[in-house]
N, C-alpha and C positions, 0 to 999 in steps of 0.2 A: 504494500500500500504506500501510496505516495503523502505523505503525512503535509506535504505544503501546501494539496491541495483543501483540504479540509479543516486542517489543524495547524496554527500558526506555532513558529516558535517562541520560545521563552518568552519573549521579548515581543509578540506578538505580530511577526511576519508571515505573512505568505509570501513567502518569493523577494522579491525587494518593495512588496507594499505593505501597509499596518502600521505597527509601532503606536505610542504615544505619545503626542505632542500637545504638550498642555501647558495652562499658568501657574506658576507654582501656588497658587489658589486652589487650585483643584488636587492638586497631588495626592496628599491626604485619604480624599476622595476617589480617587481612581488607584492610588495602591490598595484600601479598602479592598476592593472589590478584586482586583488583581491577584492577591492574595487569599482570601476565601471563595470563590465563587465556582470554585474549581469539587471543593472539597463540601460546598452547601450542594451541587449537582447531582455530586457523584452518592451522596449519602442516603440511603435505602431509604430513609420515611420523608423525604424532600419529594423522590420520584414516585412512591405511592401517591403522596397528596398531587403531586403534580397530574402526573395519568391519572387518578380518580377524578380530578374537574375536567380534565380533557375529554375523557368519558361520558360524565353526567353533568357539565353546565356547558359545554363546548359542543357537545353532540358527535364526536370522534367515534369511530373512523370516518372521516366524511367520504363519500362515495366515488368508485371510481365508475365513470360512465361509458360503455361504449356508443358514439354518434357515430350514426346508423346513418344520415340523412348527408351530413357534412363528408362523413368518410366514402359517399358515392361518388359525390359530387365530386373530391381530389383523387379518386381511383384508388385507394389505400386503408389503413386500419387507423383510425381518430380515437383514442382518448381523452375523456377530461376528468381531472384529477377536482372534486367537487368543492373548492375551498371557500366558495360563495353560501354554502349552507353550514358554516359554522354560525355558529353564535355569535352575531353583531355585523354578520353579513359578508365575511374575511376572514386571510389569513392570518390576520394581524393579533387575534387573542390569541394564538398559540403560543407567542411572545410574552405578552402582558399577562399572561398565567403563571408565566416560570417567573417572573422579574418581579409580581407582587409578591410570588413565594419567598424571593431571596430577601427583596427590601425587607421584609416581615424577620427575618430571622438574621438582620445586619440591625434592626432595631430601630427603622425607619419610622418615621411618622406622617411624614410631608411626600407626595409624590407630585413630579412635573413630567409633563411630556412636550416633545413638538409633532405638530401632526399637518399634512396636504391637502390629502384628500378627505381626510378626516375618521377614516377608519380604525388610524390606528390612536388616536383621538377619545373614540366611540370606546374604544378596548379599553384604550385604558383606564377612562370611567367610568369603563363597566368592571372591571375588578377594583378600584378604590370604593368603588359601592358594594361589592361584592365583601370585603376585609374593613370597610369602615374608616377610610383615611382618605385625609385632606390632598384633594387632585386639582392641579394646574395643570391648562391645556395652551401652549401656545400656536397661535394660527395665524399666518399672511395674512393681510387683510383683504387680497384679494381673493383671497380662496374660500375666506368666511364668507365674500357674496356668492360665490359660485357653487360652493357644498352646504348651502344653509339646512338642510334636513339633519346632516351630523352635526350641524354645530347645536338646533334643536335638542338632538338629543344627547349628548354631552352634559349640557343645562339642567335638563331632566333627571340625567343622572348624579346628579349635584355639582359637576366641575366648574370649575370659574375656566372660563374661556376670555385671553387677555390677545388681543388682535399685534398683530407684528407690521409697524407702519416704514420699515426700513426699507430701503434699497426695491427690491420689485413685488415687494409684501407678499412673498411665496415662502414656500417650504426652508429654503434657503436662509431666511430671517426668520423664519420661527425661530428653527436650532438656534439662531446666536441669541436669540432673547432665551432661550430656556437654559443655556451653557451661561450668561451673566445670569440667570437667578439662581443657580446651582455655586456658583463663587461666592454669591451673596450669602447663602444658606446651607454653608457645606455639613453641617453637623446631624439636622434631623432628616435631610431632603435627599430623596434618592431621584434617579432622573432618567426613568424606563424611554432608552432611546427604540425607535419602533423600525428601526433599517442597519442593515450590514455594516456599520458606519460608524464614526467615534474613534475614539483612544481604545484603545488595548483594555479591557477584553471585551468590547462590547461589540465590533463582529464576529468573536467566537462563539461571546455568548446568544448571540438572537441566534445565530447560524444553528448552533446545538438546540436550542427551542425549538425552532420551524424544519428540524428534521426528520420533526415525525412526520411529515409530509412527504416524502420520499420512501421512509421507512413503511408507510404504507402503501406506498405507490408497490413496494416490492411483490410484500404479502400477499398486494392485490391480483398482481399480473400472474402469480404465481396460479392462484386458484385459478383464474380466470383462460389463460391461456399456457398454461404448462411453465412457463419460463418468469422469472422475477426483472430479464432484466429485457427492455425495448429497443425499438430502434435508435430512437431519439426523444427526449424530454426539451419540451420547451415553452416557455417562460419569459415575461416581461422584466424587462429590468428597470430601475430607477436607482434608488440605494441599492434595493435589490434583496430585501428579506426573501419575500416568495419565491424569486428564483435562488435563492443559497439553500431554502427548505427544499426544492423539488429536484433540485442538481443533488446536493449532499452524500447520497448514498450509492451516487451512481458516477460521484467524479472521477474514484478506484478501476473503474469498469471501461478501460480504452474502448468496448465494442460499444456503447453509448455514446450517442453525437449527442453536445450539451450546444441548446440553442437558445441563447439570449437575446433579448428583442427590445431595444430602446426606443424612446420618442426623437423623430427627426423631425417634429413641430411642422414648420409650412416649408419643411427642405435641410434637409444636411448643412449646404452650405449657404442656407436664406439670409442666415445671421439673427434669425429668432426657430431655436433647435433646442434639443436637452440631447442630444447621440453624444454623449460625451464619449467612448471609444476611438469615435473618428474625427471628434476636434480635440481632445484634451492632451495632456501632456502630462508627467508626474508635476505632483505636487502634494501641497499639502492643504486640510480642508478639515475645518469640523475634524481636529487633535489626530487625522491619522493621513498618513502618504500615499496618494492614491494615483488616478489619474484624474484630472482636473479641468473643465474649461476655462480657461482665463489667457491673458495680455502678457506679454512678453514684460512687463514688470511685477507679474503676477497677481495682477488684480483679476476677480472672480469676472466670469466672463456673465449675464443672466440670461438664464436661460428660457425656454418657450416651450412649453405643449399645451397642449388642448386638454390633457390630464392632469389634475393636481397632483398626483402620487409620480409623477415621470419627473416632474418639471423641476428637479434638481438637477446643479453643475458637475458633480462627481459620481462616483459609483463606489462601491463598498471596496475595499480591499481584498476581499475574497476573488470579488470577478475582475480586478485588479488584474489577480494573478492569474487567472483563466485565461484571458485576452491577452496578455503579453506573451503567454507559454504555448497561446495554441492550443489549450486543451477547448477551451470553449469557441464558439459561432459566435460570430454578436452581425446583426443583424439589425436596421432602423425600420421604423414606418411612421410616415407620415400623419398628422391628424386627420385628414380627407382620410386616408387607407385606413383609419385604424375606425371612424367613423362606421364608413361604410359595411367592416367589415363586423361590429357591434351588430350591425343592421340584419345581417347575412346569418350569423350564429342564433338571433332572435327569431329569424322567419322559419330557418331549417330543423333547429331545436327546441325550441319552447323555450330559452336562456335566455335573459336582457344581462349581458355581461357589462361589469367594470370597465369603463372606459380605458383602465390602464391592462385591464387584461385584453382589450379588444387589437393591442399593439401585436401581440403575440397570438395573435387569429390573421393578424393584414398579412406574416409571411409564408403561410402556408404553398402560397402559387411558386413563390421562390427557392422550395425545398428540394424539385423534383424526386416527388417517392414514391417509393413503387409500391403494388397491389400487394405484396407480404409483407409489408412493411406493421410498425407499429408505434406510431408515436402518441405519446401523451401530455396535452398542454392541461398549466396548471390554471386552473381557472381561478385566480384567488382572489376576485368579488363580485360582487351582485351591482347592478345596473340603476337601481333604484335612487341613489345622490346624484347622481347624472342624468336623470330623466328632464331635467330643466335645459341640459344641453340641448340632449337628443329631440326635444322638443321643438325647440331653436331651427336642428337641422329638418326636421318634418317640413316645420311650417315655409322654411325657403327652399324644398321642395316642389 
């Protein structure tokens, strides 16, 4: 097993991306966690509780589907990996299950998040309400007009939702407002970050959360067609939680093609894009070295999709190292493509998928796969915060 693919070193590399780079404000706080996080995981009655709410408040295993309709249509074998009927409508509680577990047994009191699309938002006040602790959500302020059903229910679920008026008031200025309130309050406040992304260890940690997404993807195929492992797994990427949960178990497995799918906004090179792959460069972002869209004197470059969950400048460090080594595809689509092809998965399946899942629906035409073939995308949300889009797009129809 190739251990950089999954599992960073000491020091929290994959490959030459990861590490942490933070203000000595924070240190503290992130050796914390550096230092336990490993051994609160590994520990038997941590993973009981954890698989027990995955089970019965998650609704785990979520289903894997074979499409019948879609899979005629590209001459081939379609999967989708059901992460739209967990509980809050995403993959993003498989994360926020294990992270209120830890804050809870690090001795947290105070929990913050930053959220896009709002999903992972939604999670995480729905386990602060779950465990009974005080939740800050921070959110773009452009995104709070565009996903106002989650920010609705955030509210509902008691979280103070504090809008981020910086720079292109997206995803991107969340994290820096929740990374200064976590400086501010480093003592009771834990800071459940909701994507592959951060200092050291917090894309091992979401990674190892959202793998049970893959881990069943195995179990599944196994019953289902003889074999655990598939043609190909593929997945949207942004930070890129969901695709680290749906790659994970299958990075070890050379005979798996891992196909990642970014937002190329209104074009790769429009100059309003989030394909950070094919414009970024190393750098450093939100305390870890990735690759990065930004200026030759390294100012953040902002980025553009039509999906709040895409429309960050970097990518996690995991897929960092997948796209630099070649183990992974990375692949863009468009907003118009990824639009359309929401539209296509709605008519053919009964599905109204996640706008940021519908990215990784737009490149199926681009895969050329054949009739024995078996791929499985992970479908990891539900369509319903986006209906005010796809609305939009109806009505200039």
């Amino acid at each position: 097993m190739n251990n950089t693919y999954t599992s960073p070193d000491v020091h929290g590399y994959y490959g030459d991306f990861g590490g942490a780079f933070i203000p000595e404000m924070l240190y503290q706080n992130v050796e914390q966690l550096q230092h336990n996080y490993l051994e609160i995981y590994n520990d038997p009655s941590f993973q009981k509780e954890y698989h027990a709410l995955l089970k019965d408040y998650v609704g785990r295993p979520t289903p894997l589907f074979f499409a019948e309709r879609l899979s005629k249509k590209y001459n081939t074998g379609i999967y989708l990996k059901r992460e739209d009927l967990c509980h809050t409508g995403a993959h993003k509680i498989n994360n926020t299950i294990g992270q209120i577990l830890l804050a809870l047994r690090l001795g947290k009191t105070r929990i913050i998040a930053e959220t896009g699309a709002g999903q992972h938002g939604v999670a995480t006040a729905t386990v602060c309400a779950l465990k009974g602790l005080e939740c800050i959500v921070y959110m773009g302020e452009k995104d709070i007009k565009r996903q106002a059903p989650n920010v609705a229910r955030m509210k509902m679920l008691g979280a103070k939702v504090i809008p981020a008026t910086s720079g292109s008031k997206t995803l991107k200025d969340a994290t820096n407002e929740a990374i200064r309130d976590w400086i501010n309050n480093p003592v009771d406040t834990h800071y459940i970050i909701g994507s592959v992304v951060g200092p050291h260890p917090y894309p091992d940690m979401v990674a190892k959360f959202q793998s049970v997404i893959s881990k069943e993807m195995r179990d599944q195929l196994n019953a289902v067609i003889g074999n655990p492992l598939p043609t190909r797994v593929i997945a949207c990427v942004g930070g890129g939680s969901n695709a680290a949960g749906a790659f994970y178990h299958f990075l070890d497995e050379p005979s798996v093609e891992i196909v990642a799918v970014e937002a190329a906004g209104h074009g790769v090179n429009s100059g309003q894009s989030a394909a950070t792959t094919q414009l970024g460069v190393p750098g450093i972002l939100h305390g870890s070295k990735s690759i990065v869209m930004q200026t030759i004197d390294g100012q953040v470059v902002e980025p553009h999709s039509i999906s709040a969950g895409l429309d960050y400048p970097g990518i996690g460090p995991i897929h960092a190292n997948l796209f630099a080594s070649k183990r992974g595809k990375f692949l863009s689509a468009t907003d118009e493509e990824a639009m359309k092809s929401a539209f296509e998965v709605s008519k053919l399946e009964g599905i109204i998928p996640a706008l940021e899942t519908a990215h990784a629906f737009a490149v199926l035409n681009d895969l050329k796969m054949k009739p024995d073939e078996v791929s499985v995308i992970c479908l990891s949300g539900r369509g319903d915060k986006d209906l005010a889009t796809y609305m939009d797009a109806m009505n200039e129809q």
